[in-house]
N, CA, C and O of each residue as an XYZ file, in Angstrom:
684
protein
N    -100.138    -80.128     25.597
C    -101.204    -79.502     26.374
C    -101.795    -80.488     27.389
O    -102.116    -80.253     28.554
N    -101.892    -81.924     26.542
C    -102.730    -82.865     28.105
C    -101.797    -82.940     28.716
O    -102.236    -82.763     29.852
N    -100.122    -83.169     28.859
C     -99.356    -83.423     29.850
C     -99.248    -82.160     30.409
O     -98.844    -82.358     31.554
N     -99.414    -80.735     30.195
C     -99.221    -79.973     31.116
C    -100.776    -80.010     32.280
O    -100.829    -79.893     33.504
N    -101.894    -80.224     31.245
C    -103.221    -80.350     32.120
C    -102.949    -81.606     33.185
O    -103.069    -81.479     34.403
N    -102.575    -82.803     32.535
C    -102.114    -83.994     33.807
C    -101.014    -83.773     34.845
O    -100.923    -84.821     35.485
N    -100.495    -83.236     35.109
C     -99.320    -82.293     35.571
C    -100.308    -81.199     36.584
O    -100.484    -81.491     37.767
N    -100.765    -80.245     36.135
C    -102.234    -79.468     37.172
C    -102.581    -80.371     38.072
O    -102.129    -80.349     39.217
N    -103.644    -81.496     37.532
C    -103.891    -82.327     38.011
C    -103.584    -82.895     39.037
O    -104.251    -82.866     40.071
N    -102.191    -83.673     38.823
C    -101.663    -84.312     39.907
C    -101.135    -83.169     40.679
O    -100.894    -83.501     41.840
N    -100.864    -81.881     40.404
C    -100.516    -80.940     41.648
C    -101.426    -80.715     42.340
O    -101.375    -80.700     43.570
N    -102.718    -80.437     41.444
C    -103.914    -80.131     42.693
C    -104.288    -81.370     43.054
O    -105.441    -81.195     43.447
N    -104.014    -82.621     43.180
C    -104.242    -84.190     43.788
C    -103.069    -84.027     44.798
O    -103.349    -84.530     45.886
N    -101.903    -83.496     44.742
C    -101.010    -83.619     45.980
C    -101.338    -82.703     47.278
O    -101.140    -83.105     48.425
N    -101.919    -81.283     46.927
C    -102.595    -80.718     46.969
C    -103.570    -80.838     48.355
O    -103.706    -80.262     49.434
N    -103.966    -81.609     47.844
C    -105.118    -82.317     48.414
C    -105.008    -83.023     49.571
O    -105.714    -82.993     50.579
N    -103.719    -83.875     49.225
C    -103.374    -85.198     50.146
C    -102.593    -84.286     51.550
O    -102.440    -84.787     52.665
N    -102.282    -83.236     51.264
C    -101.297    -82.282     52.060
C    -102.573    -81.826     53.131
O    -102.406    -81.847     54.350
N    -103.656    -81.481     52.594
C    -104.853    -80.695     52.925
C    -105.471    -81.633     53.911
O    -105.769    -81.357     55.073
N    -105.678    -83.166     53.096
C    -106.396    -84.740     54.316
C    -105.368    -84.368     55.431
O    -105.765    -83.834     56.468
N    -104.339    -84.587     55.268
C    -103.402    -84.539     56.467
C    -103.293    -83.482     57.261
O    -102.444    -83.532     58.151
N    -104.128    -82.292     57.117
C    -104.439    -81.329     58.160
C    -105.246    -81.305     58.692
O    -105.359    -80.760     59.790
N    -106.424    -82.127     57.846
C    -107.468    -82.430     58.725
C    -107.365    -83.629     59.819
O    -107.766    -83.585     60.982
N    -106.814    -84.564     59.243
C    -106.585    -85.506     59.971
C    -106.039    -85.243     61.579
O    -106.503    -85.694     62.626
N    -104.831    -84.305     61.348
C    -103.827    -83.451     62.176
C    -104.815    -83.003     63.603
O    -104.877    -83.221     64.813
N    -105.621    -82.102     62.333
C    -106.658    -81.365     63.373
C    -107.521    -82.204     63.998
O    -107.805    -81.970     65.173
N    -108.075    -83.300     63.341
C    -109.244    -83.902     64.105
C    -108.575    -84.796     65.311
O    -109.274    -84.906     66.318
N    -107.078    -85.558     65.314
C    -106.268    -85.649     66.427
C    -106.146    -84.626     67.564
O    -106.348    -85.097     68.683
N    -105.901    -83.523     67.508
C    -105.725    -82.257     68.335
C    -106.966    -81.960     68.940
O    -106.972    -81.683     70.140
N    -108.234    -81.980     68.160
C    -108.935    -81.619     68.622
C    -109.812    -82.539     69.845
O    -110.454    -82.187     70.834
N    -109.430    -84.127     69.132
C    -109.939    -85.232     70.181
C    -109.612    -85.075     71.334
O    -110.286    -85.292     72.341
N    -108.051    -84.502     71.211
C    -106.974    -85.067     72.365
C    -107.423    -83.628     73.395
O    -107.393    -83.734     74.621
N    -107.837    -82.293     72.697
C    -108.330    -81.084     73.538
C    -109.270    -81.370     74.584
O    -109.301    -81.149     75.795
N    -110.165    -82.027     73.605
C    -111.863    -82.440     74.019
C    -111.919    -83.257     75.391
O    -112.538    -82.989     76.421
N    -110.997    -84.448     75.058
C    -110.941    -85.057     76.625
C    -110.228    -84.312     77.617
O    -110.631    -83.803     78.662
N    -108.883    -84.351     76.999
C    -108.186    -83.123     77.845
C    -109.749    -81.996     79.121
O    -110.328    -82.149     80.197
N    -109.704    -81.132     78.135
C    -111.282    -80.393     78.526
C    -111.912    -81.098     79.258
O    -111.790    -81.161     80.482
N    -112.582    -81.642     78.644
C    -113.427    -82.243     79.896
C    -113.063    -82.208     80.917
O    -113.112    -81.346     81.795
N    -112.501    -83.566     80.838
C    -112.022    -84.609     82.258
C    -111.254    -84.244     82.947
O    -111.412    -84.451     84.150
N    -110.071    -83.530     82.464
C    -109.056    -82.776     83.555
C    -109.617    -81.119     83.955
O    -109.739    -80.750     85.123
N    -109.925    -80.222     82.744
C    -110.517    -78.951     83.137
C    -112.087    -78.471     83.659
O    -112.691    -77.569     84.239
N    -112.257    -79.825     82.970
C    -113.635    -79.969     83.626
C    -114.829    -78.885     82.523
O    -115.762    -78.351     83.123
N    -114.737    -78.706     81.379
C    -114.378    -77.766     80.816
C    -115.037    -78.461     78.596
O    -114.497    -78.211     77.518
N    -115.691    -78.890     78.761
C    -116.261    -79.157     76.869
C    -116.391    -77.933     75.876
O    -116.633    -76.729     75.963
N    -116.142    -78.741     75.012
C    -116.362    -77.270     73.849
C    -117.601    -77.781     72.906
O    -117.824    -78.992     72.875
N    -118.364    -76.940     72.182
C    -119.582    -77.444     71.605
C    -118.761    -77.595     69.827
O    -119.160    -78.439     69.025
N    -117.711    -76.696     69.534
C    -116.804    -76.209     68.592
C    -116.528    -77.903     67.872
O    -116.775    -78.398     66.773
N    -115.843    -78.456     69.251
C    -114.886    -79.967     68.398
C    -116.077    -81.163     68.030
O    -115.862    -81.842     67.025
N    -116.919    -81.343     68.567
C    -117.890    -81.931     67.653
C    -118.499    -81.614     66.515
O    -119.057    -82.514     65.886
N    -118.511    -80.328     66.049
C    -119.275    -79.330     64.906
C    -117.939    -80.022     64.304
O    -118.236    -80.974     63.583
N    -116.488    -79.782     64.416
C    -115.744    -79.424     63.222
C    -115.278    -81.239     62.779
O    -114.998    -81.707     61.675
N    -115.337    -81.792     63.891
C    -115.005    -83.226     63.297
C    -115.531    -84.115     62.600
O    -114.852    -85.095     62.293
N    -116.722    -84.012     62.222
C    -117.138    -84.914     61.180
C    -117.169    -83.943     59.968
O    -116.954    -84.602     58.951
N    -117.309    -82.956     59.757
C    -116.913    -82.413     58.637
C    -115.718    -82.403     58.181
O    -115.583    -82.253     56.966
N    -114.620    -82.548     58.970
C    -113.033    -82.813     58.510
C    -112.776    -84.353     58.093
O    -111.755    -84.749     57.532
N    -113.825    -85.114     58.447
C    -113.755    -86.454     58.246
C    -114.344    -86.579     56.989
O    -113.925    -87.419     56.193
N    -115.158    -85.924     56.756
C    -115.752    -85.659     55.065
C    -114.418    -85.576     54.456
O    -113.716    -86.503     54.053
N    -114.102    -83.884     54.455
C    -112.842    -83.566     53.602
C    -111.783    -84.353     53.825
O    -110.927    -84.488     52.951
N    -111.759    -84.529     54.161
C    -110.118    -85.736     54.800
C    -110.335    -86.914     53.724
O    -109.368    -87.211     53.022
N    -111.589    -87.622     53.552
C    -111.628    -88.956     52.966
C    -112.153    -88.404     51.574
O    -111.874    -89.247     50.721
N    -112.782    -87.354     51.031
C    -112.394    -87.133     49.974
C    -112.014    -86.008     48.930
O    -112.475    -85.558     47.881
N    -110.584    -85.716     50.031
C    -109.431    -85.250     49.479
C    -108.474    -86.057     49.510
O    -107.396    -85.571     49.166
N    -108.475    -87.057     49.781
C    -107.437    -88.214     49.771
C    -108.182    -89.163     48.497
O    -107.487    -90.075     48.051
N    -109.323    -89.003     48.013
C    -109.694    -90.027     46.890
C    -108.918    -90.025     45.411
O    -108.410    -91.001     44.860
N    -108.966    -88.788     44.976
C    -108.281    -88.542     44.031
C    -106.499    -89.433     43.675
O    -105.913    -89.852     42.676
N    -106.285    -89.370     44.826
C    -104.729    -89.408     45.178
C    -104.613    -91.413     45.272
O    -103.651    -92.068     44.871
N    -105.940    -92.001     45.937
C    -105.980    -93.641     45.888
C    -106.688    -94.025     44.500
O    -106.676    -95.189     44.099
N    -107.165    -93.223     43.950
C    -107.537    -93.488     42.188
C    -106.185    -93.711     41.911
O    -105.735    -94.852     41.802
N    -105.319    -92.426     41.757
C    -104.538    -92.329     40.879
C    -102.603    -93.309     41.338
O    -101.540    -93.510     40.750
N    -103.201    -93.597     42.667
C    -102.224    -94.717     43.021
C    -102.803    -96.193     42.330
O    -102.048    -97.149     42.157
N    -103.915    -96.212     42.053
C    -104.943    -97.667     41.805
C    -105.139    -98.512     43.081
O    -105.155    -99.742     43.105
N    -105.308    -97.566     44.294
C    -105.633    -98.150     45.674
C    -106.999    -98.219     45.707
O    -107.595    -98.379     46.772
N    -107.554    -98.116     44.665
C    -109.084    -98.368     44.757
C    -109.446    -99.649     44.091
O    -108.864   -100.379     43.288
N    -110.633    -99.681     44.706
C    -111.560   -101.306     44.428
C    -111.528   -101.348     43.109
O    -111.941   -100.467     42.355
N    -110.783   -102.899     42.657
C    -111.104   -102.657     41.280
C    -111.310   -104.600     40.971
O    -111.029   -105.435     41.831
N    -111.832   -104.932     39.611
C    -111.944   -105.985     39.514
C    -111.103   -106.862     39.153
O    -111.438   -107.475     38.138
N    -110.184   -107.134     39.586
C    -108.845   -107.712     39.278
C    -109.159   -109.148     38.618
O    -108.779   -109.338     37.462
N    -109.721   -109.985     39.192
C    -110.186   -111.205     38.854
C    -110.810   -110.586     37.169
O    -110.076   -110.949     36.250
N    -111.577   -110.052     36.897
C    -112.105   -110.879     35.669
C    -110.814   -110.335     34.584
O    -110.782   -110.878     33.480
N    -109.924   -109.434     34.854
C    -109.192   -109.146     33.724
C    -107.565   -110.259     33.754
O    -106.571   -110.381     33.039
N    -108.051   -110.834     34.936
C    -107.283   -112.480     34.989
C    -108.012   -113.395     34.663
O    -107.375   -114.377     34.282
N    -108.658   -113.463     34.652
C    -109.702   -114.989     34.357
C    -109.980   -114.898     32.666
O    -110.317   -115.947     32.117
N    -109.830   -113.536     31.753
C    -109.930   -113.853     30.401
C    -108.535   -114.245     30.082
O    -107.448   -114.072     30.634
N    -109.039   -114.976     28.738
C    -107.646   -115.212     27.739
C    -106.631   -113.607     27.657
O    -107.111   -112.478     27.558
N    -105.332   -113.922     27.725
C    -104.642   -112.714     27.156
C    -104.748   -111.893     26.013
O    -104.105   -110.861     25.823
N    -105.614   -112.411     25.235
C    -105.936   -111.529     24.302
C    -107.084   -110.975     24.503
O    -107.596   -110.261     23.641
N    -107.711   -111.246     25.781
C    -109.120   -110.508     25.657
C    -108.865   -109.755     26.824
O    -109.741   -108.997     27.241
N    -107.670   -109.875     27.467
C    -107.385   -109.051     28.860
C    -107.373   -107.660     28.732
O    -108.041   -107.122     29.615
N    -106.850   -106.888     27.944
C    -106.723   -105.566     27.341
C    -108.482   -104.801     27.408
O    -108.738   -103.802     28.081
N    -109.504   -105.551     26.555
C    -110.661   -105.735     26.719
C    -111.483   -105.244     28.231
O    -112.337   -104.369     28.372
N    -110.878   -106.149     29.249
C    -111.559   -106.707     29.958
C    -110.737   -105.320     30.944
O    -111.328   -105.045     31.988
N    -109.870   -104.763     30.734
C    -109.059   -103.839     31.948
C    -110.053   -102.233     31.006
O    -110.730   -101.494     31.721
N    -109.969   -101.981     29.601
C    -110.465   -101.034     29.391
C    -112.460   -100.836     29.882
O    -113.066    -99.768     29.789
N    -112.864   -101.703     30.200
C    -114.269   -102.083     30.094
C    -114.251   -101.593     31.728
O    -115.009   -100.686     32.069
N    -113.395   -102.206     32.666
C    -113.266   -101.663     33.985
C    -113.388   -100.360     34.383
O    -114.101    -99.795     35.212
N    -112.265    -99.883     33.367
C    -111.890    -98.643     33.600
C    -113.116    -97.861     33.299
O    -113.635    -97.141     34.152
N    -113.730    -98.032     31.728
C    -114.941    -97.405     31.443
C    -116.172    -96.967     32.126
O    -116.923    -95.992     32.087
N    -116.038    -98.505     33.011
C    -117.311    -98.485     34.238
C    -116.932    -97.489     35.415
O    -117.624    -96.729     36.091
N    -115.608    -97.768     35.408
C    -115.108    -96.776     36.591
C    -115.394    -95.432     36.502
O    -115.720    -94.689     37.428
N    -115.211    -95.075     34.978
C    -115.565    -93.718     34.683
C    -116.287    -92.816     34.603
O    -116.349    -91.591     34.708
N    -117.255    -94.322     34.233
C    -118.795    -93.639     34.224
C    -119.519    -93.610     35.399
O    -120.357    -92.723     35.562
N    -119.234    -94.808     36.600
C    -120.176    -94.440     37.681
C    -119.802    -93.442     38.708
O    -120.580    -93.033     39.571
N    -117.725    -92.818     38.476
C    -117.390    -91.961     39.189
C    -117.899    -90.328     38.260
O    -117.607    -89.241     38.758
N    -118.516    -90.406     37.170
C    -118.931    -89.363     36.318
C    -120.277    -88.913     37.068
O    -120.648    -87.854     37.575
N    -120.912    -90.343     36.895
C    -122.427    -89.797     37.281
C    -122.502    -89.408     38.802
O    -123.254    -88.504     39.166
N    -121.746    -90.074     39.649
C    -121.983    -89.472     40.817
C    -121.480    -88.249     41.379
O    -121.837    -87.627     42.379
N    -120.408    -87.989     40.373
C    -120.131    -86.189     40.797
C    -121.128    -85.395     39.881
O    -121.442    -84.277     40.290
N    -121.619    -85.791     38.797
C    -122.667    -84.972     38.351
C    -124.196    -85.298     39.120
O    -125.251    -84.947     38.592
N    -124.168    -85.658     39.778
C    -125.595    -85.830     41.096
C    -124.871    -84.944     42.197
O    -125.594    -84.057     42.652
N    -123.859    -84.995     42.604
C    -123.261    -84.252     43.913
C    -123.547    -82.727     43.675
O    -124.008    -81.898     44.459
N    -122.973    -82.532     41.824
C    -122.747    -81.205     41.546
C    -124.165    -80.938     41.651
O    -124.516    -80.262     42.618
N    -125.062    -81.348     40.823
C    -126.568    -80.602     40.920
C    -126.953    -80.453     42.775
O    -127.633    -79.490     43.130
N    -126.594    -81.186     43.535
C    -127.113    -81.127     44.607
C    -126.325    -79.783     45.690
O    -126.828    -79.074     46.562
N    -124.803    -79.869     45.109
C    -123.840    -78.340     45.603
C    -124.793    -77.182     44.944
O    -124.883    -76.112     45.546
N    -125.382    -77.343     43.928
C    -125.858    -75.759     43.205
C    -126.936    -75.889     43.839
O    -126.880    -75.055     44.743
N    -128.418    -76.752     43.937
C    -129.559    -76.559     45.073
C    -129.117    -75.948     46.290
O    -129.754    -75.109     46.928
N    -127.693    -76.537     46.653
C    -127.635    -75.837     48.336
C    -127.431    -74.592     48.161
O    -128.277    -73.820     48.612
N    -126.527    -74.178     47.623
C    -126.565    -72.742     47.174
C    -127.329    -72.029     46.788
O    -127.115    -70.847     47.060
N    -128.194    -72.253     46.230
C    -129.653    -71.698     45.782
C    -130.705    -71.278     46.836
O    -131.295    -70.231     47.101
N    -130.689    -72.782     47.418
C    -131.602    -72.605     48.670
C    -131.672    -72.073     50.134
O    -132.601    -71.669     50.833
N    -129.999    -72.265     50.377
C    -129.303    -71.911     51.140
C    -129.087    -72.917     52.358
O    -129.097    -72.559     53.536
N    -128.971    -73.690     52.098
C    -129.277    -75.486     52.984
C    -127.918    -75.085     54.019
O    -126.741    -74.780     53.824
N    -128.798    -75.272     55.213
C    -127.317    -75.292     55.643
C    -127.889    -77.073     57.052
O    -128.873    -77.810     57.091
N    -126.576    -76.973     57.905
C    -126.593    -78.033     58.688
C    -127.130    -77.696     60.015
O    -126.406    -77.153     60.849
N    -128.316    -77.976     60.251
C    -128.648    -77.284     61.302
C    -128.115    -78.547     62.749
O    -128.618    -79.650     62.961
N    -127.096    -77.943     63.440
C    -126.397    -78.914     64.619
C    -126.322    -77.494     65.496
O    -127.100    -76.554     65.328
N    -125.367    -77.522     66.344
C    -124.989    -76.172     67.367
C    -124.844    -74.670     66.664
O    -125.163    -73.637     67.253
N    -124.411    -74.704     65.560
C    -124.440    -73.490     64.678
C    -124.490    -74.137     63.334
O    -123.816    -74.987     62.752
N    -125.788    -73.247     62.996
C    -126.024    -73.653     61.223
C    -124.599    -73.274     60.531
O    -123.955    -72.270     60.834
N    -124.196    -74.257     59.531
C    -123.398    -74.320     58.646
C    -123.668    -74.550     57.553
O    -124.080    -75.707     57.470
N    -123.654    -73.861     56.282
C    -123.705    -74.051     54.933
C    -123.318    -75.455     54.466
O    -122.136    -75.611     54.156
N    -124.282    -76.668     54.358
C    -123.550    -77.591     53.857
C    -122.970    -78.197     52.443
O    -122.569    -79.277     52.010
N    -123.211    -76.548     51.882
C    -121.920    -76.632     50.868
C    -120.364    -77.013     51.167
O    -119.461    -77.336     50.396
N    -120.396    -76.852     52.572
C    -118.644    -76.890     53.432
C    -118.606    -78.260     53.339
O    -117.590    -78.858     52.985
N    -119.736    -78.854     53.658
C    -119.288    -80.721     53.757
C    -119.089    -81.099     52.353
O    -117.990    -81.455     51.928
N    -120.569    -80.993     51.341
C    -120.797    -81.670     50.431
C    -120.128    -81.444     49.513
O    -119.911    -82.455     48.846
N    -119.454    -80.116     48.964
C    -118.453    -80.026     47.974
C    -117.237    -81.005     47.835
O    -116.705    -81.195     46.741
N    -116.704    -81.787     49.298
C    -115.470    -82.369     49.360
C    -115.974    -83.730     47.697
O    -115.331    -84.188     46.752
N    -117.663    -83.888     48.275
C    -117.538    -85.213     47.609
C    -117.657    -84.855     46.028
O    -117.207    -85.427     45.035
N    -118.209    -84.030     46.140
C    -118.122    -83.763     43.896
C    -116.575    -83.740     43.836
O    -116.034    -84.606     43.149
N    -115.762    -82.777     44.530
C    -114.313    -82.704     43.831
C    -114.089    -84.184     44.043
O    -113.966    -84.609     42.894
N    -113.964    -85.236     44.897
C    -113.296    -86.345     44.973
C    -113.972    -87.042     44.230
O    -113.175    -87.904     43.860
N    -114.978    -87.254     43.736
C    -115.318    -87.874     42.324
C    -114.907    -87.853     41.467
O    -114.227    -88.679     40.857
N    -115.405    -86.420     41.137
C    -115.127    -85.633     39.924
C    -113.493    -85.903     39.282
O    -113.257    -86.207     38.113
N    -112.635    -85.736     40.192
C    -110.856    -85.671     39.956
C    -110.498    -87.082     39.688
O    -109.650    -87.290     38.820
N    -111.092    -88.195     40.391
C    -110.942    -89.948     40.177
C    -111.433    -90.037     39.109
O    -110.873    -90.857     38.381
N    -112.620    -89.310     38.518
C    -113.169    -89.490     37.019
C    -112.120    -88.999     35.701
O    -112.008    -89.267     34.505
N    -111.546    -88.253     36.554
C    -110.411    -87.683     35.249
C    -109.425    -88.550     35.691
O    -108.707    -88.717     34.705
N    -108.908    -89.305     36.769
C    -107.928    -90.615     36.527
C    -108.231    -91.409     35.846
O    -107.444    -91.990     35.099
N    -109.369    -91.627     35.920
C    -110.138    -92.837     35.169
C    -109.868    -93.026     33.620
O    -109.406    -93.888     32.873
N    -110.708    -91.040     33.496
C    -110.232    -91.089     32.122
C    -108.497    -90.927     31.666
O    -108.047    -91.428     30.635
N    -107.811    -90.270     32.483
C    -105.882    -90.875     32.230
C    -105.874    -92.438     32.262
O    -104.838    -92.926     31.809
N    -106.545    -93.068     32.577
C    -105.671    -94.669     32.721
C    -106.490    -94.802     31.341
O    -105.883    -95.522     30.548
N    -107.454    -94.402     30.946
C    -108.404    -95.104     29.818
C    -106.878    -94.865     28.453
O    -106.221    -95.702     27.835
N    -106.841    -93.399     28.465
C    -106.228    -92.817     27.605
C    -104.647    -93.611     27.556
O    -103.858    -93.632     26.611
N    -104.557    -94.017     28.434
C    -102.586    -94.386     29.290
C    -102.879    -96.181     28.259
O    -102.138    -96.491     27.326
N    -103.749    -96.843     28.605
C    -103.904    -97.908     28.105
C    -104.418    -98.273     26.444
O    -104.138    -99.205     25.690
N    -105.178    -97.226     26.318
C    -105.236    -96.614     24.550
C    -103.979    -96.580     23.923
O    -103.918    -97.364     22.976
N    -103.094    -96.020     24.105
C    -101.767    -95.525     24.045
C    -100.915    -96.424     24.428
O     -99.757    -96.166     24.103
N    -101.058    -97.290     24.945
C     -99.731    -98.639     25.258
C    -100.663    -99.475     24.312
O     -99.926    -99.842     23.397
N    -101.339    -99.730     24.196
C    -102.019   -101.042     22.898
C    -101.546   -100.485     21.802
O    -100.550   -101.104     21.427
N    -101.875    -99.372     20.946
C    -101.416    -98.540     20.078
C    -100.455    -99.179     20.138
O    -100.485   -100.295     19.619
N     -99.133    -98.673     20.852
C     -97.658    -98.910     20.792
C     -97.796   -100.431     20.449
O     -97.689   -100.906     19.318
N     -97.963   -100.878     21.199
C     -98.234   -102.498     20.906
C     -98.144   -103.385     19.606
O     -97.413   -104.258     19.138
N     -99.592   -102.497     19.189
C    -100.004   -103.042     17.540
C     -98.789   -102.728     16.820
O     -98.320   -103.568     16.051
N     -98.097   -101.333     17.030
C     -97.441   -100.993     16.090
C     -96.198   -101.646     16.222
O     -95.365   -101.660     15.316
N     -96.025   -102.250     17.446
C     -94.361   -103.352     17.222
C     -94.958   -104.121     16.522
O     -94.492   -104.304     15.397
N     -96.045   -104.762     16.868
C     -96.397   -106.152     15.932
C     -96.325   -106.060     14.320
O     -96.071   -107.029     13.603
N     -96.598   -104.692     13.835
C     -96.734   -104.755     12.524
C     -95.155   -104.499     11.946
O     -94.850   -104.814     10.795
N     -94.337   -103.977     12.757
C     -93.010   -103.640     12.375
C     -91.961   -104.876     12.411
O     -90.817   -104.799     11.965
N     -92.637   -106.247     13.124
C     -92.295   -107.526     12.948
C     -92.832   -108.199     11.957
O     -92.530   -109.379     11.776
């Protein structure tokens, strides 16, 4: 059952990375319109400023999930080198833990703050009000999904020590 749930997972994390890259796509196209427009047609749109920093939201985190689960994220490499090898195991689960918990709490602050907007009806007031549920949701899911890498590497490294102990005792 967890490998078919980790399996979901990484589909809706590829998912994702397919999704950054349309935004990305788009926020290229739309730069390249904008001057275009202008300067040669003489000609601006109020449209490509509204949609580009919100694609720059979703873009950077719908791609988070995907640099968790590569381990392209900031992590403390030094102190789980600087202990003895027997305390290294220690020192990588304690990382991870922290990782877990401060990518936990901050999608559970994002999430309470997605349900106020909805409630209240918050939107972005720029050239046309926009619900900024459209921006702010990108960042709970990209938390939220690095928090469940977090917790796979916790579980991935539980599970290789395990194995571990148990050669040692079979020697």
């Amino acid at each position: 059952m967890l490998t078919l749930a980790g399996r979901l997972h990484d589909g809706l994390t590829d998912l994702g990375v397919q999704a950054a890259k349309v935004c990305i796509a788009a926020i290229l196209v739309l730069y390249c319109w904008e001057v275009f427009g202008r300067y040669v047609l003489g000609i601006g749109t109020w449209w490509a400023n509204e949609f580009v920093p919100y694609a720059v939201c979703a873009a950077t985190f719908l791609m988070m999930p995907a640099v968790t689960r590569g381990k392209g994220h900031v992590a403390i490499g030094a102190l789980e080198h600087m202990l003895p090898p027997r305390f290294a195991l220690h020192g990588r689960v304690l990382i991870l833990a922290i990782s877990l918990l401060v990518c936990s709490v901050i999608a559970w602050i994002a999430l309470k703050e997605n349900i106020r907007q909805v409630a209240q009806d918050v939107t972005l007031l720029r050239v046309t009000q926009t619900p900024k549920i459209y921006v702010s949701m990108w960042i709970t899911y990209g938390f939220s999904s690095s928090a469940v890498y977090f917790l796979r590497m916790l579980a991935s490294v539980r599970e290789s020590a395990a194995a571990s102990a148990a050669e040692v005792e079979t020697l």
